[in-house]
N, CA, C and O of each residue as an XYZ file, in Angstrom:
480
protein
N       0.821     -1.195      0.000
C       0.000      0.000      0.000
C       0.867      1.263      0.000
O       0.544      2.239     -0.676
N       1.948      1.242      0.744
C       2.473      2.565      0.775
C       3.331      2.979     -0.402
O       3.520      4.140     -0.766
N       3.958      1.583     -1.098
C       4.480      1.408     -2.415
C       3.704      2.293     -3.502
O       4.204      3.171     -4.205
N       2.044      1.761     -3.477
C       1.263      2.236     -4.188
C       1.203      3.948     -4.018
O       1.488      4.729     -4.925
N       0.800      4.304     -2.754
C       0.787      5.538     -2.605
C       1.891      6.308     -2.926
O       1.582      7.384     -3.439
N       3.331      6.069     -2.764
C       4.478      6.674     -3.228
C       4.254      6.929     -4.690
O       3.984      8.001     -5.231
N       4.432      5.637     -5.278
C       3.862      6.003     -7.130
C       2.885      7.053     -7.329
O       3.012      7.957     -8.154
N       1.870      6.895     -6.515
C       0.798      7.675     -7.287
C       1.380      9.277     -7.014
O       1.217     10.215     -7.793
N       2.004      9.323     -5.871
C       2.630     10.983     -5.271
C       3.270     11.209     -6.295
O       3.243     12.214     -7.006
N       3.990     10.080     -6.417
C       5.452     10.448     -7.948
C       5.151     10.785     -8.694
O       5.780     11.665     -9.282
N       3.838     10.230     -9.207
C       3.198     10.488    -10.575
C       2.595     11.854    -10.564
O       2.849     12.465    -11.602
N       1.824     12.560     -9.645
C       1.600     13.807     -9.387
C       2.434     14.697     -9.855
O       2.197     15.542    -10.717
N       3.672     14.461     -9.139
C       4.863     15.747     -9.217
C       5.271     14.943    -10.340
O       6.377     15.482    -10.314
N       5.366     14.203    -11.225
C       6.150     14.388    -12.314
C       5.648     15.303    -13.556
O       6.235     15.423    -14.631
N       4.169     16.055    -13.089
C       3.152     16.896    -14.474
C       2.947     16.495    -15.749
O       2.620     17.218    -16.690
N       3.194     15.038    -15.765
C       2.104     14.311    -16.935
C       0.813     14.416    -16.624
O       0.478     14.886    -15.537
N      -0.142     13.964    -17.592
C      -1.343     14.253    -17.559
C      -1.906     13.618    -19.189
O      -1.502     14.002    -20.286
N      -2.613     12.892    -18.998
C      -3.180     12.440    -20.706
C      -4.717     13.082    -20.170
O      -5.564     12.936    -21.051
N      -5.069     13.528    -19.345
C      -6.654     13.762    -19.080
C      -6.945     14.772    -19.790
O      -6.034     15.561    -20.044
N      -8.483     15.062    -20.379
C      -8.773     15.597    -21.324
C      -9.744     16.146    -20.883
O     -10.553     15.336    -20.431
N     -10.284     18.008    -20.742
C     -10.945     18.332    -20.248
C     -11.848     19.494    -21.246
O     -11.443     20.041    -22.272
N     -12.687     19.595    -20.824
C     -13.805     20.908    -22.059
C     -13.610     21.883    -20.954
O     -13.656     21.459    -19.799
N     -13.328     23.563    -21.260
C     -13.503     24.676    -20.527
C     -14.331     25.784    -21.583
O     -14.566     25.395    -22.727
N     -14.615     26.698    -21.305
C     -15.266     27.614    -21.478
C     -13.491     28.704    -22.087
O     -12.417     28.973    -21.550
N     -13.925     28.890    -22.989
C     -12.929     29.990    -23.614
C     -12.966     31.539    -23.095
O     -13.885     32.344    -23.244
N     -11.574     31.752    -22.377
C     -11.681     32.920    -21.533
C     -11.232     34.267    -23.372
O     -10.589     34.123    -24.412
N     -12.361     35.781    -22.518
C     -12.351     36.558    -23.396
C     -14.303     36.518    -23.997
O     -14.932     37.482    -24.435
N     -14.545     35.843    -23.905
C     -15.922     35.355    -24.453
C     -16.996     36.061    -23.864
O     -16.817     36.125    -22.648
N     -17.880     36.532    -24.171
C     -19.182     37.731    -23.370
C     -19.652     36.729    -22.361
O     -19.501     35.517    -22.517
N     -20.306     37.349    -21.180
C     -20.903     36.514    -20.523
C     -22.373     35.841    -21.114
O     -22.925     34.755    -20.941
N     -22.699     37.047    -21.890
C     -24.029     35.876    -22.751
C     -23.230     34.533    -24.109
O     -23.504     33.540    -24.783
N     -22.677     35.023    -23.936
C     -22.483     33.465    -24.891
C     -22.107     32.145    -24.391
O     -22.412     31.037    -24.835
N     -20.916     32.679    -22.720
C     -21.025     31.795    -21.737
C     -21.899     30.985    -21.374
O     -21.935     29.760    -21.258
N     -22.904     32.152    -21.133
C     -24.822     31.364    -20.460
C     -25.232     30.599    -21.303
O     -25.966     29.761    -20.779
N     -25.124     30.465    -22.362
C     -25.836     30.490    -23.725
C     -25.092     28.890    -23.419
O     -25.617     27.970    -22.792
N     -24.211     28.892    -23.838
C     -23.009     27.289    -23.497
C     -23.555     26.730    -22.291
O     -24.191     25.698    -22.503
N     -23.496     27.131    -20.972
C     -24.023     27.151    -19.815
C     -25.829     26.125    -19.799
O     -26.294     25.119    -19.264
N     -26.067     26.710    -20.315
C     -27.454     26.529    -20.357
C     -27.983     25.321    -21.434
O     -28.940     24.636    -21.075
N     -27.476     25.115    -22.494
C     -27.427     24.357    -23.546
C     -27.014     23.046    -22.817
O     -27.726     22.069    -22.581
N     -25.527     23.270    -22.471
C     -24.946     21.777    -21.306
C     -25.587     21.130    -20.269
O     -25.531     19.931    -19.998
N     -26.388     22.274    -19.534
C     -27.022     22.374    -18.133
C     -28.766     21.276    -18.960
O     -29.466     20.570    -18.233
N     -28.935     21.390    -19.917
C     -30.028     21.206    -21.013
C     -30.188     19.968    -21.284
O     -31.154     19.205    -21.281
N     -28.753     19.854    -21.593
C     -28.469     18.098    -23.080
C     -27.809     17.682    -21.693
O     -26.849     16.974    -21.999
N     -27.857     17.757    -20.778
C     -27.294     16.071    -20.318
C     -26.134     16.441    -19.357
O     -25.594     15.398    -18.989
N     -25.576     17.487    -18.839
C     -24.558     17.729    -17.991
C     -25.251     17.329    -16.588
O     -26.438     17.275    -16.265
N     -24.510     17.168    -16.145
C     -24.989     17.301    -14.207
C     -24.728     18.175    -13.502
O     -23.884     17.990    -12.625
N     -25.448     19.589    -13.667
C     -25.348     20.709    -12.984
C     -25.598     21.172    -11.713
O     -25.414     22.283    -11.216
N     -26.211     19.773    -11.098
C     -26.793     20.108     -9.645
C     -26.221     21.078     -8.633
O     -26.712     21.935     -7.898
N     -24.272     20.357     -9.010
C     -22.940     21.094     -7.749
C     -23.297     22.471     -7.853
O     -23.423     23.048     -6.773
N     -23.560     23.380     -9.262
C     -23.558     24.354     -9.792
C     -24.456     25.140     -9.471
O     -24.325     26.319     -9.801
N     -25.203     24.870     -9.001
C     -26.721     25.307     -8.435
C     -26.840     26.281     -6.777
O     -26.285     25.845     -5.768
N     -27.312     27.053     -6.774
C     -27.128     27.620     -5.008
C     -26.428     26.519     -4.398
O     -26.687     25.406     -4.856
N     -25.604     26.599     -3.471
C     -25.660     25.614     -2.175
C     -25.093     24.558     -2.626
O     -24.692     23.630     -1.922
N     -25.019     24.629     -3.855
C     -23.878     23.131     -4.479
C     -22.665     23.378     -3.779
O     -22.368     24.335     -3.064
N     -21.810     22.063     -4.190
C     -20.744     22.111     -3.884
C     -19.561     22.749     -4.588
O     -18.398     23.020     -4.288
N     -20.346     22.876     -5.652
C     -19.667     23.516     -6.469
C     -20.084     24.942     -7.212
O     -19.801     25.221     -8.377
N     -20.998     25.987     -6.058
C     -21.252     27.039     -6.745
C     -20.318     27.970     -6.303
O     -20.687     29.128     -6.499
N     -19.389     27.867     -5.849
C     -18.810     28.783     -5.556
C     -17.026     28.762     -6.048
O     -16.437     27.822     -5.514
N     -16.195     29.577     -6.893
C     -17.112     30.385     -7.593
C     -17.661     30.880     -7.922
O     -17.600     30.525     -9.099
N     -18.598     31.878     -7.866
C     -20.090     31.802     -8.088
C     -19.917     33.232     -9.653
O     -20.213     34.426     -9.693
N     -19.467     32.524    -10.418
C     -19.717     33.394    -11.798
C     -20.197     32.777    -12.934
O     -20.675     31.667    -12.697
N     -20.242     33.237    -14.469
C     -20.521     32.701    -15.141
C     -19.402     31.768    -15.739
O     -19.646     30.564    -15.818
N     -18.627     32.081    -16.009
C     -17.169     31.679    -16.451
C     -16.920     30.260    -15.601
O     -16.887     29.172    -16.176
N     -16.774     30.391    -14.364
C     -16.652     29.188    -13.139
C     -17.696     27.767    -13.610
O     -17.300     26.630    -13.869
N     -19.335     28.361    -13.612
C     -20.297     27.575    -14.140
C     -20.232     27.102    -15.312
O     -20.744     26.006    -15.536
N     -19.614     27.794    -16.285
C     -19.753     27.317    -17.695
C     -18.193     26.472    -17.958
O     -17.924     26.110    -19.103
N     -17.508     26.282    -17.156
C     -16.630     25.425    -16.954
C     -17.051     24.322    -16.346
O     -16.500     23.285    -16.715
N     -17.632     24.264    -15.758
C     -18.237     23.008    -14.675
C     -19.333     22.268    -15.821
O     -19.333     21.048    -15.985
N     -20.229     23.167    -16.554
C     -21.240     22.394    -17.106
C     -20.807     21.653    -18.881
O     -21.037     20.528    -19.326
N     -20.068     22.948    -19.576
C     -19.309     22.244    -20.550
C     -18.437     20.766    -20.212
O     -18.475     19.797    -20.970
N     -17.808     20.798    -19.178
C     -16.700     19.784    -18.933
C     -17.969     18.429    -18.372
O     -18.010     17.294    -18.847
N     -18.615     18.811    -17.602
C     -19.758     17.593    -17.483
C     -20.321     17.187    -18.472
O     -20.665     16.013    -18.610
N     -20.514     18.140    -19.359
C     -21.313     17.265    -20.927
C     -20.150     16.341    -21.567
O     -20.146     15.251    -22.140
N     -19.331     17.126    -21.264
C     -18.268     16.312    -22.500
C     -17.917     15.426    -22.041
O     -17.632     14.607    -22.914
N     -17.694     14.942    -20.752
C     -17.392     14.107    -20.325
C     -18.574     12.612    -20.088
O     -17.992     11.543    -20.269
N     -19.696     12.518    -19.816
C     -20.930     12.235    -20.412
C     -21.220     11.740    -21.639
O     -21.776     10.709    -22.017
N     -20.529     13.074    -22.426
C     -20.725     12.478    -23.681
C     -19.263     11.240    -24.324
O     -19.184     10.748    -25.450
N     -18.453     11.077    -23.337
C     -17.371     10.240    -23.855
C     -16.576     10.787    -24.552
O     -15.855     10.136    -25.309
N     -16.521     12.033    -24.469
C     -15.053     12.795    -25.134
C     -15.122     13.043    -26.498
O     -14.255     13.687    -27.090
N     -16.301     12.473    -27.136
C     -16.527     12.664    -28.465
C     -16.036     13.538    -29.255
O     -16.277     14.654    -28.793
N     -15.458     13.593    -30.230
C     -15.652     15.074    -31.348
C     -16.294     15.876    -31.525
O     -17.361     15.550    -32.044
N     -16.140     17.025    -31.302
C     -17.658     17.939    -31.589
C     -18.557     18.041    -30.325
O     -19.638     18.630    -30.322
N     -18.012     17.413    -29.253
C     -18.900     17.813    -27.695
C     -18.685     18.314    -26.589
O     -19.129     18.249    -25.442
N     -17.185     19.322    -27.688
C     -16.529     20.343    -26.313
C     -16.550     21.473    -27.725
O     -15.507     21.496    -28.378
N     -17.327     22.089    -28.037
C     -17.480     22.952    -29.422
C     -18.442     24.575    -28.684
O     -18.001     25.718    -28.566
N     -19.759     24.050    -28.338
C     -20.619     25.021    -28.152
C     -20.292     26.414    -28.697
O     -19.721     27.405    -28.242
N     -21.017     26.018    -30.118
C     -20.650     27.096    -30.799
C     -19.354     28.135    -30.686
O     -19.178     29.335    -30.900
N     -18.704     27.235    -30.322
C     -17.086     28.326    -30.176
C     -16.736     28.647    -29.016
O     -15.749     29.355    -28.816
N     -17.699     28.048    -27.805
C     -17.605     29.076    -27.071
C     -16.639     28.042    -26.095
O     -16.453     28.423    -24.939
N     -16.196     27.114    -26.404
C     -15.339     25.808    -25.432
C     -14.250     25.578    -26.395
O     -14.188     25.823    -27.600
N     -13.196     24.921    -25.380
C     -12.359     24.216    -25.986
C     -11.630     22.819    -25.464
O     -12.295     22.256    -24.594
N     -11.099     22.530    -25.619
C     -10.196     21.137    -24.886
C      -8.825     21.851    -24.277
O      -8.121     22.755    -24.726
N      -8.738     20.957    -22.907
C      -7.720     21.040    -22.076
C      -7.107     20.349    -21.155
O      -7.731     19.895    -20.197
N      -6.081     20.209    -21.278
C      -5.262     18.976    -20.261
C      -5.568     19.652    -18.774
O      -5.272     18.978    -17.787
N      -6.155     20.973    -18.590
C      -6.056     21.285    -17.636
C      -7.686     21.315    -16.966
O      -8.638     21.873    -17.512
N      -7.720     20.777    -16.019
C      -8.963     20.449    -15.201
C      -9.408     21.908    -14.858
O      -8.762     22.843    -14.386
N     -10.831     21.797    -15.276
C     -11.910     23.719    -14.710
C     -11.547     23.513    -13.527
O     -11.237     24.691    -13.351
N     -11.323     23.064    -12.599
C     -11.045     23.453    -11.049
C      -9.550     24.124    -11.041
O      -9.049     24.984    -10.316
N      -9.173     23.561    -11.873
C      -7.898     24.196    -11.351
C      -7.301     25.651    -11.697
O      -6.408     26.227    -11.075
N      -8.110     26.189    -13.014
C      -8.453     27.453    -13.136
C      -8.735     28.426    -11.934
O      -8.174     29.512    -11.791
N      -9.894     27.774    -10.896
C     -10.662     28.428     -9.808
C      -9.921     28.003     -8.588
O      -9.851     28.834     -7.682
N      -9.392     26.911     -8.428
C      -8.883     26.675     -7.251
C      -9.977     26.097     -6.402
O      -9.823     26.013     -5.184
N     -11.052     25.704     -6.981
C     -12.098     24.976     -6.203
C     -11.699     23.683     -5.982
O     -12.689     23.082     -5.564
N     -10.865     23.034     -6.040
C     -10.136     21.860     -6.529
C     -11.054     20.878     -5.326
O     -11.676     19.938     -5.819
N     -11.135     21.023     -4.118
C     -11.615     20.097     -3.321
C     -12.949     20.068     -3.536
O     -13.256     18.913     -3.829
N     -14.057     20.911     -3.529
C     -15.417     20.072     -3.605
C     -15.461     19.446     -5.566
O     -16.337     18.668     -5.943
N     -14.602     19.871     -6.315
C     -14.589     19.346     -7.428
C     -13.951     17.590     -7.210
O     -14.653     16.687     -7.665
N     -12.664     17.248     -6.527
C     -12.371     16.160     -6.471
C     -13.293     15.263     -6.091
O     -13.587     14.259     -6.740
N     -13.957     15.722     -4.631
C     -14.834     15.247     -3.715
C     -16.111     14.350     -4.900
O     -16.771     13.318     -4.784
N     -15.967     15.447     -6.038
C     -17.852     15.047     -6.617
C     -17.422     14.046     -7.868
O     -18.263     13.204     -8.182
N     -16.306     14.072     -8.525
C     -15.817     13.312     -9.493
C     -14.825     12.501     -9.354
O     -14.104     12.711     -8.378
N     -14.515     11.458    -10.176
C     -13.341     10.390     -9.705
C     -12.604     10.724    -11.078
O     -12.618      9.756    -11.839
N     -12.021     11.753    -11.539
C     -11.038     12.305    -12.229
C      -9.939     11.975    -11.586
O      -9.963     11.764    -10.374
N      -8.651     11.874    -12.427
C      -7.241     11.871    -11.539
C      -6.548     13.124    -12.092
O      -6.503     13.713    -13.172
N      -6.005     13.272    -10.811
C      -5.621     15.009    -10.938
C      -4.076     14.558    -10.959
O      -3.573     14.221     -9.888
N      -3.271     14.537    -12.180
C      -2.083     14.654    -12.030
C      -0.824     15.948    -12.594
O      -0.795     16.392    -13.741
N      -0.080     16.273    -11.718
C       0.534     17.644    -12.625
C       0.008     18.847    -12.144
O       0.106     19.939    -12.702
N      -0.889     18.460    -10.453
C      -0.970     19.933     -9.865
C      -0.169     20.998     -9.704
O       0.828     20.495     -9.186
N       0.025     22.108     -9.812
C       0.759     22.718     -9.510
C      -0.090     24.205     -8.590
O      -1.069     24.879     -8.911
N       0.678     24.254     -7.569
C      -0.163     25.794     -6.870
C       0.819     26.731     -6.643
O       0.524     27.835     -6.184
């Protein structure tokens, strides 16, 4: 066990990462955000965290949310082609939406993502 746990530490600090994440493209109006936001929140994301009192509303902007709900669709949707797009308003990233915000703990807490290549 502790073998195991050493590796996995190692693997942390070494900042590989093959994980593949959808974010919300910074620069973007906040209505086109919502617009992404709302569409994801729509087709199939799991927006509940995102919601008052989630675990994950805080954060509490549009940018934060439309990271949380893009990256839940896409992920849902199996990483597909074309299901981190929303009209332009997303893109793909090795880098996890929490770690943008620094919400990192109620985000770990709600998903079984592996976070490797933290850096703070």
């Amino acid at each position: 066990m502790a073998l195991m746990m050493f590796l996995v530490l190692f693997l942390a600090m070494a900042g590989r990462s093959s994980a593949v994440f959808c974010i919300c493209k910074d620069g973007m109006s906040e209505a086109i955000l919502q617009k992404a936001l709302d569409y994801a929140c729509g087709a199939g994301a799991d927006c509940t965290p995102i919601l008052q009192n989630g675990a994950c509303y805080n954060p509490n902007t549009v940018k934060s949310h439309c990271d949380y709900a893009v990256n839940s669709y896409f992920q849902r949707k199996g990483q597909v082609t074309g299901s981190c797009d929303f009209a332009g308003a997303a893109t793909m990233s090795n880098v996890a939406p929490g770690m943008q915000s620094r919400n990192l703990v109620a985000w770990i807490k709600l998903k079984s993502f592996i976070y490797v290549g933290s850096s703070f």
